[in-house]
N, C-alpha and C positions, 0 to 999 in steps of 0.2 A: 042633697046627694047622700045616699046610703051605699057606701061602697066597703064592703068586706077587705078588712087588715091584712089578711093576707093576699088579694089579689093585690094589692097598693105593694106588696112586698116585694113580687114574681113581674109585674109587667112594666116593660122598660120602652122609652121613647123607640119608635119601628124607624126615624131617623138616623139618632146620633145614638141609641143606646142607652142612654141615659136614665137615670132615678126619676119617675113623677111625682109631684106633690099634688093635694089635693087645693085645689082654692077657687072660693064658689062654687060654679057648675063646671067647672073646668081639670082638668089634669096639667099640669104645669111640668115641663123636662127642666130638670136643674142643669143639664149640657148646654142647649144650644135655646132653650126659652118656647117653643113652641107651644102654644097653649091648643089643646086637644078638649074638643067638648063631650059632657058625658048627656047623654038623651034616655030619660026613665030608666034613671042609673046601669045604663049600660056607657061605657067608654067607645068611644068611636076614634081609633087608632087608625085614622086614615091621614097620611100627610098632609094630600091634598084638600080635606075637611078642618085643618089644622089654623088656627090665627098664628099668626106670625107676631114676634116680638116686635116694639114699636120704637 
């Protein structure tokens, strides 16, 4: 995953608001845990496309 620093800086979980971290192929919220997947390094900030914490 090739994801530019500053967009990692500016886009925040569309749930709870929250900071993402990067981990794997995923966007990780440090809020509420939703793991958000990124597809040919674009982030897919859909809830509903979202894994849920386990």
């Amino acid at each position: 995953m090739n994801l530019d620093k500053q967009l990692l800086d500016i886009i925040v979980c569309p749930d709870c608001h929250g900071s993402l971290v990067a981990e794997g192929e995923e966007l990780v919220c440090q809020g509420c845990g939703l793991a958000y997947p990124v597809r040919d390094d674009i982030p897919v900030l859909l809830v509903d496309e979202a894994r849920k914490p386990s």
